[in-house]
N, C-alpha and C positions, 0 to 999 in steps of 0.2 A: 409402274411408277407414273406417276401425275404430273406431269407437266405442261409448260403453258410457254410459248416463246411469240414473242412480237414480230412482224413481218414490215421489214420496211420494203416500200413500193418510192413510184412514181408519185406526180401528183396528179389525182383522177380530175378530168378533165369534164365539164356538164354534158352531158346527154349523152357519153360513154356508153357502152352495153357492159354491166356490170361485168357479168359471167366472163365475158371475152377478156376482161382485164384482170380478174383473179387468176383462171387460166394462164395466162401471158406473165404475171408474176411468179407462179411457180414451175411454168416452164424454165425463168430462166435463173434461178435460187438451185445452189446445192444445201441448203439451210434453211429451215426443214426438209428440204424436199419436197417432191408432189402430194400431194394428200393421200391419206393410207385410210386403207379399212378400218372404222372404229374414229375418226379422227373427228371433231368437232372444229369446224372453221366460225371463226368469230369475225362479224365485219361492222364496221361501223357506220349506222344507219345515216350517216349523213353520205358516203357517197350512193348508196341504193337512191335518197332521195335525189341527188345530183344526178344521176343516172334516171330518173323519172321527170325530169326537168320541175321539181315542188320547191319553185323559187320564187319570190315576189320581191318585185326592185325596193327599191327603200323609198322613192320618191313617190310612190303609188296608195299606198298608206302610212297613216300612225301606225305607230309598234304597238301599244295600248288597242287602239283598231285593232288590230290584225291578231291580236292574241286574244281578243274577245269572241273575232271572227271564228279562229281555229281551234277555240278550246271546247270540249266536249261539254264540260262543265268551267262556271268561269267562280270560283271562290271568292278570291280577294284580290285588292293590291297591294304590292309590298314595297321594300325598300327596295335601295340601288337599282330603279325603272325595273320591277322584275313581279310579275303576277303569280298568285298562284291560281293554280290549275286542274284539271282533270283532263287527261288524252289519251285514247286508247287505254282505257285500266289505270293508267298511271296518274298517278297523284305526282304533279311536275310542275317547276317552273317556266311560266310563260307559254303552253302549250308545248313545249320541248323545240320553239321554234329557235334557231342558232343565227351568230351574226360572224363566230370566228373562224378565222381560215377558211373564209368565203373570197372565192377568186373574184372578184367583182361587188360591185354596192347594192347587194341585194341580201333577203332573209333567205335563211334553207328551214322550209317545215320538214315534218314527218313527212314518212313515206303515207300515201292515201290509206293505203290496206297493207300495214305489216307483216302478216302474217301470209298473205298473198303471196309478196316479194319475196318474202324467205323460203316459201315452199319451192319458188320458181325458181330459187337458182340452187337450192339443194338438190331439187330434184337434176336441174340441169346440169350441175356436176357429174351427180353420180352417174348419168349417161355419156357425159362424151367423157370423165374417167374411168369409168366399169367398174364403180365403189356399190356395193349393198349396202355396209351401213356408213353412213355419213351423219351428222348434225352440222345445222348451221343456226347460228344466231346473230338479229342484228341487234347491238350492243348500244346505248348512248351510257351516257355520265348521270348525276342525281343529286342532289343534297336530302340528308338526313335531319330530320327538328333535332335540336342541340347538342349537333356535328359538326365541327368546321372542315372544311373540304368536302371533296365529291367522290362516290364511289360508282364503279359501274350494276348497270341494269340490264335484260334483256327484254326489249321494247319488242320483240318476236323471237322467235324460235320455231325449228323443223325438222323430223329427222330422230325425236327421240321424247321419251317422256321428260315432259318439264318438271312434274312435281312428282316427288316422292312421299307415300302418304303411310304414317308411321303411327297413325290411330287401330286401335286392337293388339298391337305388336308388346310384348313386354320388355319394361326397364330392365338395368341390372339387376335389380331386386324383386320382376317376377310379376310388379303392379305393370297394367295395362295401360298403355297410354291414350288418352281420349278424344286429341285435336293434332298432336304433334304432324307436322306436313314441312317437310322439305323442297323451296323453289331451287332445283337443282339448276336449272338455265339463270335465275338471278346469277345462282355462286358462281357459275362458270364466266358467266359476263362481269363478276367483277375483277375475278383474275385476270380475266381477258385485256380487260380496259386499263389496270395500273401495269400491264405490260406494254400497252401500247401506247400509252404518255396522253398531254393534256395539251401541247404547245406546238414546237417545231418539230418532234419524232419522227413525223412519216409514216408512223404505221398506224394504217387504216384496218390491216386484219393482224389475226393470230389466231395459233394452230394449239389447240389441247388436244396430250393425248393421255390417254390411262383412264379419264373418267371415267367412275361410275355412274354408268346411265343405262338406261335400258332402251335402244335402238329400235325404232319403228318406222312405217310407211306413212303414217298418217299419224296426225295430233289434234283434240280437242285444242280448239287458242281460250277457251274459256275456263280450261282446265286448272289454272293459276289466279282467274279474277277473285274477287269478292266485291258485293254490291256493298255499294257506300253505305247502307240500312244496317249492313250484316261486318259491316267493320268494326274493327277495335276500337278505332280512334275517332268514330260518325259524332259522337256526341262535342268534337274539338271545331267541327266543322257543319254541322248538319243545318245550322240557323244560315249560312250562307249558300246554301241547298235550296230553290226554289220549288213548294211542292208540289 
């Protein structure tokens, strides 16, 4: 059975050692429990980056600055001060840098290397818990074009295949499917994130268990991109694309 429950903590503290503080929540929870074999931990990439000290005071740049600074690619600007963007693969607001539930008058970016971070503390679980398979992913929020509200994303992932690829495989009816691919680490990060709230919740992680995923040591991060050329939607965006 599939399920997905929110983990309220503490509140994580800057330059934390992440790992030490997951650990230390589920030591002291009977709900979930410790992490089990199979179990996907979901954490929210803002403390990883708290945890990496990826903060810049607010006095030190404009936010316009600073999102120009940090964005991989920089699109456009938009309304309510809020740019769009390109970082790490993701097509995001503002470079995904955050201003809420910041303990102090500063911005929290991205972690530098996502997928770095996540392999380090997946891995480091499964060692000082004695778990083979493990997933972890770190999770932010997202807006969708002609969505209102935010769904969750996985900005990395560790620990299992992210995409499940359903081209060759036949429909109900026998025809072949040609493109069909499933971001299995988005889905899980969105259940993740509307279990773990948008405001004063607390919960920075949650525990899925039952997915279906297929559990590994190692993960292409590229395995879920697609170049901005090779996208659906390049032609909504590509004149703001410098070539």
């Amino acid at each position: 059975m599939f399920t997905t429950e929110g983990v309220k903590t503490r509140i994580f503290k800057l330059d934390e050692p992440v790992l030490d503080f997951i650990i230390e929540v589920f030591q002291a929870r009977s709900s979930p429990g410790t992490l089990k074999e199979n179990d996907v931990l979901c954490i929210t990439s803002k403390i990883v980056s708290l945890s990496e000290s990826r903060i810049i005071p607010r006095h030190a740049i404009g936010k316009r600055d600073l999102i120009k600074k940090e964005a991989d690619i920089y699109l456009a600007d938009g309304p309510f001060d809020v740019s769009l963007t390109i970082k790490h693969g993701l097509m995001i607001p503002s470079a995904g840098i955050d201003e809420s539930n910041a303990d102090g008058d500063f911005y929290i970016l991205y972690p530098t290397d996502p997928f770095a971070s996540a392999r380090k503390i997946c891995d480091g679980l499964k060692a000082r818990l004695g778990i083979k398979n493990l997933g972890v992913i770190l999770t932010d929020s997202h807006t969708q074009p002609l969505r209102r509200g935010v769904s969750g994303i996985a900005l990395s992932y560790w620990g299992f295949e992210g995409v499940k690829n359903y081209a060759g495989k036949p429909d109900l009816f026998g025809r072949s499917l040609k493109y069909t691919s499933v971001h299995a680490a988005d889905a899980l990060a969105t259940a993740a994130v509307f279990e773990m709230g948008e405001s004063s919740e607390a919960k920075c992680l949650a525990v899925i268990r039952g997915a279906n995923i297929s559990f590994c040591d190692k993960i292409d991060p590229r395995e879920g991109l697609i170049a901005p050329e090779n996208d659906l939607y390049f032609s909504l965006y590509k004149s703001q694309i410098k070539q």
